[in-house]
N, C-alpha and C positions, 0 to 999 in steps of 0.2 A: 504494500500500500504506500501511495507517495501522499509525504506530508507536506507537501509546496505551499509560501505563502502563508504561513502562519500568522492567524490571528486572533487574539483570544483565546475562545474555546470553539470556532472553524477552523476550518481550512479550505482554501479554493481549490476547485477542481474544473476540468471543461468536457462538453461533449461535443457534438457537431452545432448543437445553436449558442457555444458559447460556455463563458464563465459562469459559474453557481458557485457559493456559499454551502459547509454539509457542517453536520457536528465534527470535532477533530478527530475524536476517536471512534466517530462510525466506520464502520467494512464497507458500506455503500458509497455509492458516488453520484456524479450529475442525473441521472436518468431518472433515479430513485429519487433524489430531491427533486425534483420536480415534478413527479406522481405526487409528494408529500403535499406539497406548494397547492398542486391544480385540484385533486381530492380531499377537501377537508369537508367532510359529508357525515359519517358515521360516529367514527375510532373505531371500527369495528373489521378488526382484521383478519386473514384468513389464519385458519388455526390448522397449529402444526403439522398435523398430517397431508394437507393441501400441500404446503410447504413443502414437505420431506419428499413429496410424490414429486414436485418437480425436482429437487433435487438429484433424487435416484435418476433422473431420466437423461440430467446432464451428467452423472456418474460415469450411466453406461455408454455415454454419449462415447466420454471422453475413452472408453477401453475399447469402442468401436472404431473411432477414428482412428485409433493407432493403428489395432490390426485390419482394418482397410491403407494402412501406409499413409494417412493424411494426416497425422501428429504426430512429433515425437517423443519417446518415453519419457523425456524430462517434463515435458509440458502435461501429457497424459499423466504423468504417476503426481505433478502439481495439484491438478484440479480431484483427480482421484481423492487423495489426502485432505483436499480441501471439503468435498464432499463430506466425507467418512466426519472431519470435527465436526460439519455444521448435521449429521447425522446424529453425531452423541449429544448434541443437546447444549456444546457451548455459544451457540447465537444466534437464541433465539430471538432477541431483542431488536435483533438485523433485519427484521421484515416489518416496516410500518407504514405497508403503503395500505389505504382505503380499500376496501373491498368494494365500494361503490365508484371503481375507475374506468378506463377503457375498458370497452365492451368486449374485445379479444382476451385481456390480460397481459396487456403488453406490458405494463409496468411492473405487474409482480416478474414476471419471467426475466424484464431486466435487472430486476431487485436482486434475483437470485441470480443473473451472469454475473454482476460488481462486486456484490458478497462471495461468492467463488473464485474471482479474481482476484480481488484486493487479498483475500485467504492467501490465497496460491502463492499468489508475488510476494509476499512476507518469507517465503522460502526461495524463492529464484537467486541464484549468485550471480547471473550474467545478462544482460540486455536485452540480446536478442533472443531468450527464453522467456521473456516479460509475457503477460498471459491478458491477451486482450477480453474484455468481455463479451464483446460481439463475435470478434474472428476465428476463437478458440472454444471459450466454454460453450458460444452456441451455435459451435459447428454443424450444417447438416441439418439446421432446426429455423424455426421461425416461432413465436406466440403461437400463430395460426394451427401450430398442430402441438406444438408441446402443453398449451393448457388443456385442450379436448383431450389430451394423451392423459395427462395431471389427473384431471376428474375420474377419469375411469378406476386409474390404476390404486388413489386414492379409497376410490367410495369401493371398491372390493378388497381392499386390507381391512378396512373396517368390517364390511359384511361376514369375510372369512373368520376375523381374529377376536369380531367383538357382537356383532349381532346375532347370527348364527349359535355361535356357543352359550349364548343368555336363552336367546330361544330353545333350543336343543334341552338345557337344565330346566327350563320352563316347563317343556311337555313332559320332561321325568317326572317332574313333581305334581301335574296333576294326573298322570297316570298312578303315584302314587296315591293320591287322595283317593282316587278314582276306585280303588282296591281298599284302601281305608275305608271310605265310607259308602260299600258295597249294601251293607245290611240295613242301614241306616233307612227306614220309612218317613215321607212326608210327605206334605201335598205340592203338587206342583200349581204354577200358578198363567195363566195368560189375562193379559190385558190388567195386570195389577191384582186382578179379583182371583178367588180360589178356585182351582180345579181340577183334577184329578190325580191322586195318589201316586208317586214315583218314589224311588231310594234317589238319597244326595250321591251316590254315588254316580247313578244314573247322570245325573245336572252336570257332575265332573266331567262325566265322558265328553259330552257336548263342548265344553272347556278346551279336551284336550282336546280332540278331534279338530279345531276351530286351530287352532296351533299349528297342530300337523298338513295342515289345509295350506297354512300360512308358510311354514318352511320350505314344502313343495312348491309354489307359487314363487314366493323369495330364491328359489335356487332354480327354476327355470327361468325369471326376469335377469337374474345378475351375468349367466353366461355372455351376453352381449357388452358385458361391461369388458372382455378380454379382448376386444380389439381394440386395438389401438392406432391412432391418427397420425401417432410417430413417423415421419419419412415422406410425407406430402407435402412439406416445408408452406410455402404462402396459398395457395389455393389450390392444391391438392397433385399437380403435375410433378410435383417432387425437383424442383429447379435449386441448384447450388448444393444438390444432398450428392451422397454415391445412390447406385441404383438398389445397390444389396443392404444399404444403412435402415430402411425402415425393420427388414427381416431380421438384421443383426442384434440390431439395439433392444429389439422386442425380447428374444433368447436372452440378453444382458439381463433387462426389468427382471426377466422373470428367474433367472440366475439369484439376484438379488432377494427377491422379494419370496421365493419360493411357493410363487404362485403362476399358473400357466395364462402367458401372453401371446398373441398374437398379432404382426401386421394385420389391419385391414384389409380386404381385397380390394374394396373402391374407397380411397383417398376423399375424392368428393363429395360423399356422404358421411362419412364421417367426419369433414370438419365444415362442414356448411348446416349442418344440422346436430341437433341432441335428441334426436328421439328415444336411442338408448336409455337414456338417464330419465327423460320423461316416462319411459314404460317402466322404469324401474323405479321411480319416485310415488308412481301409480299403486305400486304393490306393498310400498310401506304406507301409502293412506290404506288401502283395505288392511293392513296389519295392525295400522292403529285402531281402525275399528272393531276389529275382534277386541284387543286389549281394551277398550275401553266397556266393550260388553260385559267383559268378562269382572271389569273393577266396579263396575256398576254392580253387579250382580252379586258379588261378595259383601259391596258395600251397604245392601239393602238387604241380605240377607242376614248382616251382623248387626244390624238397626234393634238399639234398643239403649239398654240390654233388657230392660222392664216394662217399655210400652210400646217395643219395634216387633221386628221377626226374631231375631235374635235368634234363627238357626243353627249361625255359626258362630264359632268366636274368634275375633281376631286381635294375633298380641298386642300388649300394648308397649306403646315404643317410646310414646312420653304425653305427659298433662296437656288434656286436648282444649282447655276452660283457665284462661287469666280470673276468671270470675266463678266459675262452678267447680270446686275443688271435687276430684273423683270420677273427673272427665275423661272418657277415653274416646277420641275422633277415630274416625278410616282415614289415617294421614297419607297412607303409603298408596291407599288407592287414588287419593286424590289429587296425590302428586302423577300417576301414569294418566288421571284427566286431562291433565293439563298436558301434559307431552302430547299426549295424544292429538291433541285441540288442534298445538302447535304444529306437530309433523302435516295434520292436513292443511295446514295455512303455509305449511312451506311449499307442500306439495303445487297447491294454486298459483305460489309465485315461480314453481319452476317452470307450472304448466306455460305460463306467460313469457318465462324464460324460451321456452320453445316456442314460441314466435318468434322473435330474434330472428331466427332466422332468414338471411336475407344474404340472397346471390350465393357465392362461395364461402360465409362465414357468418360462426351465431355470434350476436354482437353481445348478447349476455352473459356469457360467459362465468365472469366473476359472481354474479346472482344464482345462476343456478351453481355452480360448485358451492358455494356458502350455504345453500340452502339443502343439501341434499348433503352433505356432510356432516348439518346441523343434527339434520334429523336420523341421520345413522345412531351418531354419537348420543344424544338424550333418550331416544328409545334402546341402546344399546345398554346406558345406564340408568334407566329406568327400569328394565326388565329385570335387571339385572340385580338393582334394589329390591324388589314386588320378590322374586325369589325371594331372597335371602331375611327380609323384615316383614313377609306377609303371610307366602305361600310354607315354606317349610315348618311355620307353627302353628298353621291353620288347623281349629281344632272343633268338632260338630258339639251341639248341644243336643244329644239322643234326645231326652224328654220334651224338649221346646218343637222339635220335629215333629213327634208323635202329636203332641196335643193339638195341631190344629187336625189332621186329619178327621176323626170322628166326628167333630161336628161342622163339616166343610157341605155346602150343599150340593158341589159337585159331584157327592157319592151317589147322586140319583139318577148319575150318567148309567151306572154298570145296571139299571132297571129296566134301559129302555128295553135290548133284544127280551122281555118279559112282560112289557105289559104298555110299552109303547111309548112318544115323546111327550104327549101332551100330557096320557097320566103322570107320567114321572115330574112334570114341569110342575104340576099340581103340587104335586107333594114335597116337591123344593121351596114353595111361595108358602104351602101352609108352615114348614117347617119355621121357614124364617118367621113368618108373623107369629110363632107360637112360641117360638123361643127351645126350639126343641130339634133333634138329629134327623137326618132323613129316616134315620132306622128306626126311631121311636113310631116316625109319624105311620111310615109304611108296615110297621105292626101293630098298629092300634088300626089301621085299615082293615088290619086280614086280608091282604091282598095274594096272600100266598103262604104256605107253611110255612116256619119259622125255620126249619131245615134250608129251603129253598131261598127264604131272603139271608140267611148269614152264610148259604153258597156263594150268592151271589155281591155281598157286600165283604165278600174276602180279600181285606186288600192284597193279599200277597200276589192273588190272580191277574189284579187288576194290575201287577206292574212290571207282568212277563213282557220282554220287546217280544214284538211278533218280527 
């Protein structure tokens, strides 16, 4: 890094429009300040993994180039190294451009040449091994295809390493419950009102099933995330790249990353468009709406504990009442509402994100990677909370189950193949006005031997799946 011009706590620097002013001891330079300078929109930066995903791409950029013969080892094994520190974690503080900047991401992607450079050259002994940012670290590259490359490679390290594995522990756990609370009798319920008799273990199934729906669906949307845009360079003809750098560099990522990458086969759809990411943004809304079924469903089933349903019990994790001492809320479900809420309002702005699209290039870029990586990341740690503070001590209240059953008027359902809808309706509206069980009313009828009505009012029958 050259420190020319010392003043203060700047230093000047220049790019092709001229002198700028940086902090002294930034890794960035001209480019990057002035992304600072023109975006002052948010403070809302992309977070690290966005980051790291371009950086791997110039990693393998730079092992690419060599053995294509286009760099040499000093320069290649520079930016290598310089990668790998900005991989561990010492600079982070290097990327503070807006997330709300040029529509390609040309700013961040410069952010991360000058931070890889300025790295680099702090080790260079000799001149003409000086390591430009443009000519070296983004050799072979353009914005135009290393942010679409960024997104991909990102939003499937996340999915493989952190959404995936929460889900996966998710369906364990209620296949657990699911076998927990096999025996378990109660009523089930539609439209809020009561109605016919099922085990909670039964309600679990539904849970899990709802899950496993969602990881099938999740793992055939994300394959489209493994192509990669890499090697199309400005609108997709691959001009100033080698011919074999897209195939190459793809084999590097995926070297790295230990997940399987591949070139694109059309350049021009992949960087003029995101549908990719829109069809795969698509699958984490319907996945938050499962979870949010599901927290709904927990949360009104643990309603009480003395004048709710209060079926189930869920831990308590801390004083839910500044004011009602002995308070215990559904914090943890109410925390995956909110995620939820949000993943589908990211979802809408990536949908819009996919408009963008226009001629050879989505101009949104930066919106949709922020937003789809957002919602990796909070549903990944949400789920992943709901485990560990909801699900694994979720615990049934057998008696609370049982007592609504007997006096629920849905039990007049199992009457009808006996004596028909309208009688049976009858004897659900006297019940209610009398203050009395279906079973009361329908034996005080003599509607039927008493053998024949406690056949047929057997709940156990009534909650074989057919």
């Amino acid at each position: 890094m050259k420190k020319n011009k010392k003043s203060s706590n700047t230093r000047t620097v220049k790019d092709s429009m001229g002198e700028i002013k940086v902090p002294f001891d930034s890794m960035y330079a001209a480019q990057t300040q002035r992304a600072i300078d023109n975006f002052p929109i948010s403070n809302i930066k992309f977070n690290e993994e966005f980051i790291y995903s371009v950086v791997i791409i110039k990693r393998s950029a730079a092992i690419t180039n060599f053995n294509l013969g286009l760099l040499n080892k000093i320069k290649s094994n520079a930016i290598i190294k310089a990668c790998d520190d900005i991989l561990s974690g010492k600079y982070n503080d290097q990327f503070p451009v807006d997330v709300f900047q040029t529509g390609s991401g040309t700013s961040t992607n410069m952010n991360v040449n000058e931070v890889i450079a300025n790295i680099a050259n702090s080790d260079i002994k000799s001149k003409k091994d000086e390591i430009h940012p443009n000519d070296y670290v983004n050799m072979g590259q353009s914005s135009n295809d290393v942010i679409p490359t960024a997104i991909h490679i990102s939003s499937l390290l996340l999915v493989e390493n952190e959404l995936l594995p929460s889900l996966k522990e998710m369906e364990k756990l209620l296949l657990r419950k699911q076998n927990d609370f096999k025996d378990i009798l109660k009523i089930g319920r539609t439209h809020l009102q009561d109605a016919t008799p099922m085990t909670l273990g039964q309600e679990f199934s539904g849970y899990k099933k709802l899950i496993s729906k969602n990881i099938q669906r999740i793992n055939s949307s994300k394959d489209l995330l493994s192509e990669l845009a890499q090697g199309g360079t400005a609108v997709g003809t691959g001009i100033n790249t080698h011919k074999d750098f897209g195939k190459k560099v793809a084999e590097e990522i995926s070297k790295y990353t230990k997940i399987k990458f591949n070139k694109t086969d059309n350049h021009f759809e992949a960087q003029s468009c995101q549908d990719s990411i829109v069809g795969f943004s698509s699958s984490l809304k319907t996945l938050s709406v499962a979870l949010s079924k599901i927290a709904n469903d927990i949360r009104w089933l643990s309603s009480g504990p003395r004048a709710g349903i209060g079926e189930i019990v869920i831990p308590s994790v801390q004083p839910g009442s500044s004011i009602m001492p002995g308070k215990v809320n559904p914090v943890i479900c109410e925390s995956m509402l909110q995620v939820c809420a949000q993943v589908i309002a990211n979802d809408t702005a990536i949908t819009l994100g996919g408009l963008g699209s226009i001629f050879e290039l989505n101009l949104m870029l930066p919106l949709i990677a922020n937003n789809i990586l957002f919602s990796l990341k909070i549903l990944s740690n949400s789920i992943r909370n709901f485990n560990k503070k909801l699900l694994a001590e979720l615990k049934a209240d057998t008696m609370k189950c049982k007592s609504f059953i007997e006096g629920s008027l849905a039990m007049c359902t199992a009457l009808v193949p006996e004596i028909g809808y309208d009688k049976a309706a009858e004897i659900a509206y006297e019940a209610y006005n009398s203050n009395k069980t279906v079973r009361e009313v329908a034996k005080e009828k003599k509607l039927m031997s008493d053998e024949k009505l406690n056949c047929l009012l057997n709940i156990k029958e009534m909650i074989k799946s057919k």
